[in-house]
N, C-alpha and C positions, 0 to 999 in steps of 0.2 A: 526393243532390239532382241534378237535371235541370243541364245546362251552360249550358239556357236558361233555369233559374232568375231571378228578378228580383234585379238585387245593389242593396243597398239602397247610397247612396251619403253618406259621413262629414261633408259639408258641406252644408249648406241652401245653396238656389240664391236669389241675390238678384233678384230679378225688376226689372228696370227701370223708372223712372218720372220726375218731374219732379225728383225731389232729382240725376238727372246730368247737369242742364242748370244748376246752381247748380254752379257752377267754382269753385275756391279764387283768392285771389288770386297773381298772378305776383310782382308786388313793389308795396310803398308809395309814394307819392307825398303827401308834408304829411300823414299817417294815413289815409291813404284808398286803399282796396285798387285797384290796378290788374287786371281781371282779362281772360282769354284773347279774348271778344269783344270788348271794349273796342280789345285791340290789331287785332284783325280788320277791326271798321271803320276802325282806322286804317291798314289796311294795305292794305285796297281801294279808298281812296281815293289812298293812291299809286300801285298798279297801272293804276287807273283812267285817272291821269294820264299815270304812265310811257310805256303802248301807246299812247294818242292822239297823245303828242308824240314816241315814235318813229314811229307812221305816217303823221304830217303834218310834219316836220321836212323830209322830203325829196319833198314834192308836188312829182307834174309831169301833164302832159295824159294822159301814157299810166304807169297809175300800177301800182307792183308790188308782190307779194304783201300788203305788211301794209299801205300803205295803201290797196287793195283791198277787205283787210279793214275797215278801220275804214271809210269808205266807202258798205261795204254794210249793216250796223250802223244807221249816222245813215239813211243809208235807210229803211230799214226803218224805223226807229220816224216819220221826218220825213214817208214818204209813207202807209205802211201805218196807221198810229197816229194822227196828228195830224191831218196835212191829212183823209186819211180821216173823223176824226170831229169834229173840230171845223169843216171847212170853211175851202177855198180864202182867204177871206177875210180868216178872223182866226187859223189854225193858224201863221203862221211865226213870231209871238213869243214863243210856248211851246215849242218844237221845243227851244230848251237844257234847259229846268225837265225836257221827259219823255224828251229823250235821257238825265239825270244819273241820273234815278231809276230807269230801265230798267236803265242800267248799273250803277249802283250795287246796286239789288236784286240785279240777274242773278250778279258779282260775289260778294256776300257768303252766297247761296244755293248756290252750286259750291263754295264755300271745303267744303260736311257732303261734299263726295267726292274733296277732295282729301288723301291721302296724311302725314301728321303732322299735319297741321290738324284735318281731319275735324271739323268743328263748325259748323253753318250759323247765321251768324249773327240771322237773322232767324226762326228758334225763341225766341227772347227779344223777349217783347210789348213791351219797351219801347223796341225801333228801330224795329220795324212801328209803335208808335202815334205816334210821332215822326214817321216819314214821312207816314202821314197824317194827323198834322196841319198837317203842309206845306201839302200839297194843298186842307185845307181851310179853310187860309188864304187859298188863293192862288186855289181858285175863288168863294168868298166875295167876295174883296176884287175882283176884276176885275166879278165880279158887279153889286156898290155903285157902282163907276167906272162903267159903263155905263147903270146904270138910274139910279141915284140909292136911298138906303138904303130908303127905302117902300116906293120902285117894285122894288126886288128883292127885298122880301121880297113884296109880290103875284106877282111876278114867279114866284116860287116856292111860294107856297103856294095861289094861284087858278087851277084848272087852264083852260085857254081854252075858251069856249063852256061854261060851267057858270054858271048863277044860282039862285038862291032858298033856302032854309033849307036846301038841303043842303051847302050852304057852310061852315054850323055843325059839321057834322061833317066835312067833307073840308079846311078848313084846320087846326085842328090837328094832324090825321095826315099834311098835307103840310110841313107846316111840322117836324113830330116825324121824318119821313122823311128830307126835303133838307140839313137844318138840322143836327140832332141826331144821327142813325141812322149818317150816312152813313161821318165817322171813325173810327167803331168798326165797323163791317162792314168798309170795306177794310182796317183793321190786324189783326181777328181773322182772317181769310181767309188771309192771308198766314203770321201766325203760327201756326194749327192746321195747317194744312198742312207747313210746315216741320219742325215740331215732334213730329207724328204720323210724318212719313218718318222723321229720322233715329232716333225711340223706335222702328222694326221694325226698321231695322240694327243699330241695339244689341241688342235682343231676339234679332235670330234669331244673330248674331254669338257674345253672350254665352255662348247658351242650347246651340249648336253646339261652345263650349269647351265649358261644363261635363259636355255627354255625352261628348266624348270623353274628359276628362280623368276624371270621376268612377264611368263605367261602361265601361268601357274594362277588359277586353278583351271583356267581353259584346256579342254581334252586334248586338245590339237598339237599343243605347246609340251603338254606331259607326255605324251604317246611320241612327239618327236623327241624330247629330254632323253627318255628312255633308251629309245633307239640309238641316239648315239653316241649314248654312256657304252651300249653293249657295242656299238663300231668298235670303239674307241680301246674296248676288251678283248676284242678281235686285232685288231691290228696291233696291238701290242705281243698276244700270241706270232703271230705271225713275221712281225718284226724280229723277234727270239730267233727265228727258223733264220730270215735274213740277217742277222747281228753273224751266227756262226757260217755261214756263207760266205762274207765278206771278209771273213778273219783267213779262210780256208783260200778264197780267189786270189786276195793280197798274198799271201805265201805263196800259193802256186805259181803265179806269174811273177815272182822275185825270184823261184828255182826253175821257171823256164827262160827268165833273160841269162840266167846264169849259167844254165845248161847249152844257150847260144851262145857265147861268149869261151868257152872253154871245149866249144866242140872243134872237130877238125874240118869241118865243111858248112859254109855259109844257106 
């Protein structure tokens, strides 16, 4: 037989999917399993804390490195993000709610490429649908306070300079759209996303052991290992690029429902 024969290999490859985003638990708490995201978001929220209150503990007029950083950060989202889309007006009393979520997101999405961690926590629909439900709490309810509960729901379901029987059909799909659609678009967004990167690093990861270990010494098996150890290196960069994307998208469209909700025209 040829030496580049095909060696057939002893173990089936288990091919990756949603059951290795379902983590065992770490330990109990009163019967109820503690498990590895759980402690994640709790552990970004103290990092969270941590670096704000080392980079503003020692403010001064000419500020250095890490308050610098954090600095540039509340920028960004306070002029970029907010003022930018909600407007000069009424953008500075949200600037905490979409600094939190920015960071937060940003945060628990870098957690899938950091080093023992490696698990983003927001591949799990039920942080993304959490945070927006925040959001769609909080542009609702400011909505209500401004308009008054009638007038925001015209507010949002009558689009301006529209009249007559096609109202009949354009408010329930506005109302289906602004109302309804909206929490679950920004939490599946977030979540397919997250959850689609880190299932190709485990794919090509896994898939790069089992050639090497299973067809190994055969060239074909090692030249494929290889390759998609180095995918696997690639998409992990590239995932980075998308983690800070997604953190940036989620905020901006939580300060553009808000910025429709507290406008004066639908």
């Amino acid at each position: 037989m040829s030496s580049l024969s095909v060696v057939v290999p002893t173990e089936e490859f288990n091919t990756p999917g949603p059951a290795d985003f379902k983590l065992p638990g770490v330990f109990d708490i009163a019967g109820e399993a503690v498990t590895k995201p759980m402690l994640l978001v709790i552990l970004s929220a103290v990092i969270a804390f941590g670096l704000f209150y080392a980079m503003s503990r020692r403010a001064a007029v000419v500020p250095g490195r890490l308050q610098f950083a954090g600095e540039s950060v509340y920028d960004f989202v306070r002029n970029t993000i907010a003022r930018d889309t909600i407007g000069s007006h009424d953008y500075a009393k949200f600037v905490p709610l979409l600094f939190t979520i920015f960071l937060f997101v940003l945060i628990n999405n870098f957690f899938g490429i950091i080093p023992l961690i490696q698990f983003p926590t927001m591949s799990h629909i039920g942080y993304t649908t959490a945070l927006a439900g925040i959001t769609w709490v909080v542009y609702n309810a400011v909505g209500i306070a401004k308009h008054g509960f009638f007038g925001y729901l015209k507010h949002q379901t009558v689009p301006a300079g529209i009249s007559g029987p096609i109202l009949l059909a354009l408010v329930p799909l506005e109302f289906f759209s602004n109302i309804i659609v909206r929490p679950f678009t920004l939490a599946l967004r977030l979540f397919a996303t997250m959850f689609a990167g880190h299932l190709l690093v485990i794919l090509f990861s896994l898939g790069g052991e089992y050639l090497l270990l299973h067809y190994s010494p055969h060239p074909v098996g090692i030249g494929a290992g290889v390759i998609s150890f180095v995918l696997a290196v690639g998409v992990s960069f590239l995932d980075m690029l998308i983690m800070f994307l997604q953190a940036y998208v989620f905020t901006l469209l939580s300060a553009m429902y808000i910025s429709g909700a507290v406008s004066d025209e639908h």
